[in-house]
C-alpha atoms as one frame of an Amber mdcrd trajectory, in Angstrom:
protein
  67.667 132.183 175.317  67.913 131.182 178.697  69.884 133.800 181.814  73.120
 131.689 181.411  73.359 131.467 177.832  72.624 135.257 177.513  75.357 135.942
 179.669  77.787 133.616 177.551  76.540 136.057 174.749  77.409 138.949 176.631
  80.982 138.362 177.505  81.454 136.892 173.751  80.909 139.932 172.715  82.696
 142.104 175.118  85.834 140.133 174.457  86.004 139.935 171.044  84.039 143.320
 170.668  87.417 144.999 173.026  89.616 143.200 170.585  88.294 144.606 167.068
  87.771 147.608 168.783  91.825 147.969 170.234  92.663 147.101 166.468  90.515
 149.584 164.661  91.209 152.711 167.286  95.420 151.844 166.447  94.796 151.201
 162.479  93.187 155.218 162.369  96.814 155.684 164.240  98.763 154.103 161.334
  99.121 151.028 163.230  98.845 147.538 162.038  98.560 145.839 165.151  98.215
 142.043 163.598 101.255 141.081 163.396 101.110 136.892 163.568 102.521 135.295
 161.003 103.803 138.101 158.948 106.920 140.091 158.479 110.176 138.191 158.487
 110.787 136.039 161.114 111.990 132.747 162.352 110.260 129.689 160.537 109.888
 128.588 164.062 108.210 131.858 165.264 106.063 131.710 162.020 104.488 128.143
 162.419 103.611 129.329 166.261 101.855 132.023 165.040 100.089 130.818 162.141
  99.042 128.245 164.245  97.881 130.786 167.247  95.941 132.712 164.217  94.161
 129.420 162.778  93.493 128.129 166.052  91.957 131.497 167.821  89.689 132.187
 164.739  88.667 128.169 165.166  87.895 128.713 168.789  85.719 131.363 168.280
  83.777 129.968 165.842  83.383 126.754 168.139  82.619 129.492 170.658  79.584
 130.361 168.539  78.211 126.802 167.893  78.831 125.776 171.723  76.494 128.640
 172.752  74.154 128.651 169.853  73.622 125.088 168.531  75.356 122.482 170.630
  72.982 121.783 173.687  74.505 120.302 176.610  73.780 116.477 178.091  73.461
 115.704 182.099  77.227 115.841 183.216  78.888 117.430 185.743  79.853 119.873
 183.329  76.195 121.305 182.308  75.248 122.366 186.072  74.150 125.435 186.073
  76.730 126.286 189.367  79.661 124.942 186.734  78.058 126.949 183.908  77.919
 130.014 186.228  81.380 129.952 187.276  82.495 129.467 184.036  80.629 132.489
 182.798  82.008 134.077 185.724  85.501 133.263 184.949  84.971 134.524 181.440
  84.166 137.711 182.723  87.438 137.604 184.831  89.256 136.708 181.996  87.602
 139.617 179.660  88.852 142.178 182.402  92.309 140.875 182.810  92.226 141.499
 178.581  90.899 144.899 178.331  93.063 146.135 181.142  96.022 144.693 179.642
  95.192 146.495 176.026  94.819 149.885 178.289  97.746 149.427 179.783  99.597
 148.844 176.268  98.226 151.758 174.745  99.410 152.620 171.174 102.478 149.651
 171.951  99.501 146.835 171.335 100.413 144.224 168.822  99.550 140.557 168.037
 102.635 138.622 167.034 106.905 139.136 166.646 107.795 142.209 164.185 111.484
 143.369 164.575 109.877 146.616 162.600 107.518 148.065 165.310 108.094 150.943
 167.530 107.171 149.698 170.888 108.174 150.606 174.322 108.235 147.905 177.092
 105.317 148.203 179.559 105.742 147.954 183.248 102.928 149.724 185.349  99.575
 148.696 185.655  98.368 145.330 185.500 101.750 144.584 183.847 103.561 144.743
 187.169 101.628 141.421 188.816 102.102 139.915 184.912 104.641 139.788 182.252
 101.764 138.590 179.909  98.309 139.546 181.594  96.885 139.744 177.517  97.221
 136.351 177.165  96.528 135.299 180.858  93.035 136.724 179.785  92.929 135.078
 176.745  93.326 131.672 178.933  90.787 132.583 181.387  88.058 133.687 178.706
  88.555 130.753 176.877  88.797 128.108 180.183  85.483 129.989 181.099  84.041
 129.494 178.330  85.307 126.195 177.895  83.540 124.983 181.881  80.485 127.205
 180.597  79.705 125.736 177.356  81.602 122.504 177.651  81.407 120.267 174.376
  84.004 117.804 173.010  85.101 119.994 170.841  84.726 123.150 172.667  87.349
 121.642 175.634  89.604 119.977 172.507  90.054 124.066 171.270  89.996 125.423
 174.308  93.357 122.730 175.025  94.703 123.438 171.695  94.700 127.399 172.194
  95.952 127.338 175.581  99.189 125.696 174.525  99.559 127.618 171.722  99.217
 130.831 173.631 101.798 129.695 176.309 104.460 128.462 173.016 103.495 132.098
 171.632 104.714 133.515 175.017 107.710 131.599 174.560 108.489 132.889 171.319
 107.919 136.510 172.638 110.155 135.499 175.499 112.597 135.201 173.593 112.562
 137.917 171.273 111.758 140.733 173.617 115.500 140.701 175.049 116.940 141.774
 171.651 114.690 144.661 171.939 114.940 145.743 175.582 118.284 144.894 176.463
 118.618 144.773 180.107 115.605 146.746 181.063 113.394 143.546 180.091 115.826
 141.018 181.767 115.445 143.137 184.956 111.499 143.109 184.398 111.300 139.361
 183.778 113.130 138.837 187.305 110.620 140.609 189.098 107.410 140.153 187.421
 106.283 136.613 186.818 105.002 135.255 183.647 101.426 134.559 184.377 100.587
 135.663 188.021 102.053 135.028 191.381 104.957 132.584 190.984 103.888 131.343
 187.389
């Protein structure tokens, strides 16, 4: 396996390895933090979520055949200073995720559930970023994407991107209903993504 690949390896792992991890250490808590899809919700809420679920556990597989089986041509794409930065930005992106999940602490979930005790996070990385979870998710899987880039690697990466941002929508507009004005207040100050995003 050549440096570049091992390194895709590497942050594969750490990202998905943080996620299972953050879902088993809140399941010995009594917490079922995979919420997509499930519970009663809007239909609308539903589809976006079933689709985030079918599309994430897609990507990754794709994930797996981009670094294992699908060798790269001679574009742009495959040089290793592209590859590199897109490893790099995976890395980025891994950080952004694991800090987030820190910062959530036993409030972690995946999804809309009107039935889970949460408390809405402010400090930490969550005061430069309403959503710095799934700003992470983007930049693992953009990383990835420019590090491994495929057809259908950049065609999931696309797909899972949007879907993220519609799931933040969704969230968006749930989260009032549960935070009452201390969330409004929050979403004025704190921008979605990062900066003024």
């Amino acid at each position: 396996m050549d440096p570049l690949n091992m390194l895709g390896f590497i942050v594969l792992i750490l990202f998905y390895g943080s996620y299972l991890c953050k879902q088993v250490l809140l399941k010995r808590k009594g917490i079922d933090t995979n919420r997509l899809g499930r519970g009663n919700k809007p239909a609308r809420t539903f589809i976006i979520e079933t689709a985030l679920k079918l599309a994430t556990f897609s990507l990754a597989a794709v994930q797996i055949i981009s670094l294992f089986v699908i060798k790269g041509g001679d574009s742009l794409l495959t040089q290793p200073a592209i590859r590199f930065a897109g490893i790099s930005i995976g890395f980025l992106g891994t950080g952004v995720f694991i800090t987030a999940m820190a910062c959530m602490k036993s409030s972690w979930r995946a999804g809309v559930d009107t039935t889970q005790n949460t408390v809405l996070i402010k400090n930490g990385i969550y005061r430069i970023s309403r959503n710095p979870a799934f700003l992470g998710f983007d930049l693992f899987y953009i990383g990835f994407g420019l590090a491994f880039s495929n057809p259908l690697q950049i065609m999931f990466t696309l797909l899972c991107v949007v879907i993220l941002h519609l799931q933040i929508l969704e969230e968006e507009r749930f989260l009032p209903a549960v935070f009452g004005m201390a969330y409004e207040e929050y979403k004025q100050v704190t921008p979605r993504y990062l900066f003024f995003f």
